[in-house]
N, C-alpha and C positions, 0 to 999 in steps of 0.2 A: 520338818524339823527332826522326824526320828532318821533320818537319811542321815542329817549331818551329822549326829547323834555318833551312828556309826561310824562315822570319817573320822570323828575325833574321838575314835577308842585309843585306850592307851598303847602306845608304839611298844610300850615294855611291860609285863607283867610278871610279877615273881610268882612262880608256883611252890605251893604249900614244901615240895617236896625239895625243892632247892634249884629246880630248873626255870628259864625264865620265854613267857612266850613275848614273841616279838613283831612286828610288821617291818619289812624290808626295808620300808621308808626313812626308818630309825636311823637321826644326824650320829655318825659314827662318834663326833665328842660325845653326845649326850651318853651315847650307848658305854664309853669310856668310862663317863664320870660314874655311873652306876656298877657295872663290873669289876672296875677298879684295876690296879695295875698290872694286871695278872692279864689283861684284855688287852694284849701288843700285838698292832699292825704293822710296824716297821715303816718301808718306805712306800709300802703299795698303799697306804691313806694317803698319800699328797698327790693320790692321781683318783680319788673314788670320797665323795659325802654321805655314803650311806651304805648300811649291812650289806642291802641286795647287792649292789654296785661292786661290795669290798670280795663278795663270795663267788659274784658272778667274773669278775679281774682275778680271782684265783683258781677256778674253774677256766676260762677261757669259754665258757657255756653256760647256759639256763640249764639251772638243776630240775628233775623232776620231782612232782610230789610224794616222799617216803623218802626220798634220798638222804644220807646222812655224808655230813661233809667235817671231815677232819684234817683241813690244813692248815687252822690255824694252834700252835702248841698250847695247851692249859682248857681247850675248848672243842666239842662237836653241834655241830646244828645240824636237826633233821629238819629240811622242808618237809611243813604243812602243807602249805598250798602254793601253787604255782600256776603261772600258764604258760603256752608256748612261749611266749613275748618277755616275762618277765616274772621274778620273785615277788610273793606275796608277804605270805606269814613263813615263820619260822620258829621252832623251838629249840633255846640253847642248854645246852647241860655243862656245867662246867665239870674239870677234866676226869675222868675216868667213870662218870657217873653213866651214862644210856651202855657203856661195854657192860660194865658188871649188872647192869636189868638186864641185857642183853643176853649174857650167858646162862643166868638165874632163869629166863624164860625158854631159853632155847629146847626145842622138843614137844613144849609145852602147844596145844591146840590155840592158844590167844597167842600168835607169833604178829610181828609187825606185818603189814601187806608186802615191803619188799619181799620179809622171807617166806612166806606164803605161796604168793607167784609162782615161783619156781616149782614149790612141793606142789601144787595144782595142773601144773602142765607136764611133771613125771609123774603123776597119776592116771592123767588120761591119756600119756604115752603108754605105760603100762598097760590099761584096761586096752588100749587097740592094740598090740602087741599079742594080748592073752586071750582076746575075744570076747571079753567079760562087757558086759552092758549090751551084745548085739542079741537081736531077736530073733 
């Protein structure tokens, strides 16, 4: 029972902060009727029922998890979770909200893992470059 439990967590969740978390599977009206009109897909909804569906037909590809996707106007979503196969979760911010945390953190040691990534493998290009860490 706690299985299904989780199956049927909620597809939408508002967070405290004004962003909303969501499961992929989210019927694109439902997702609409919440959002509200600000949440226009044009004519790429009469070929896709669902967020994953709507992001993975604007992508042309499965996002990876950290990825943040900004093609739809008024909105960005950063995949949560993902697998090769397909979208899971995702977190929506509506418009200009994840750039300005974005910039606000930038620098900062709590960076998101995409931007991390990079600063961790010019680090250890560095350290083999300078000899630093050898014995």
């Amino acid at each position: 029972e706690d299985e299904h439990d989780d199956e049927e967590r909620a597809l939408l969740e508002p967070l405290p902060d004004g962003s909303y978390t969501a499961d992929a599977r989210i019927d694109l009206d439902e997702l609409t009727g919440t959002l509200g009109e600000t949440f226009q897909i044009g004519d790429i909804g009469e070929d896709v029922d669902t967020l994953g569906g709507l992001l993975f037909t604007l992508l042309g590809r499965i996002p990876v998890r950290g990825e943040l996707i900004d093609k739809l106007p008024g909105f960005e979503f950063e995949v949560t979770d993902a697998d090769p196969r397909r979208i899971k979760r995702l977190r929506i911010y509506p418009a200009g909200m994840r750039r300005r945390d974005t910039r606000r953190r930038r620098g900062s040691s709590r960076t998101a893992e995409t931007v991390a990534a990079p600063e961790t493998a010019e680090t250890e290009t560095a350290r083999k470059e300078t000899g630093a860490g050898q014995v």
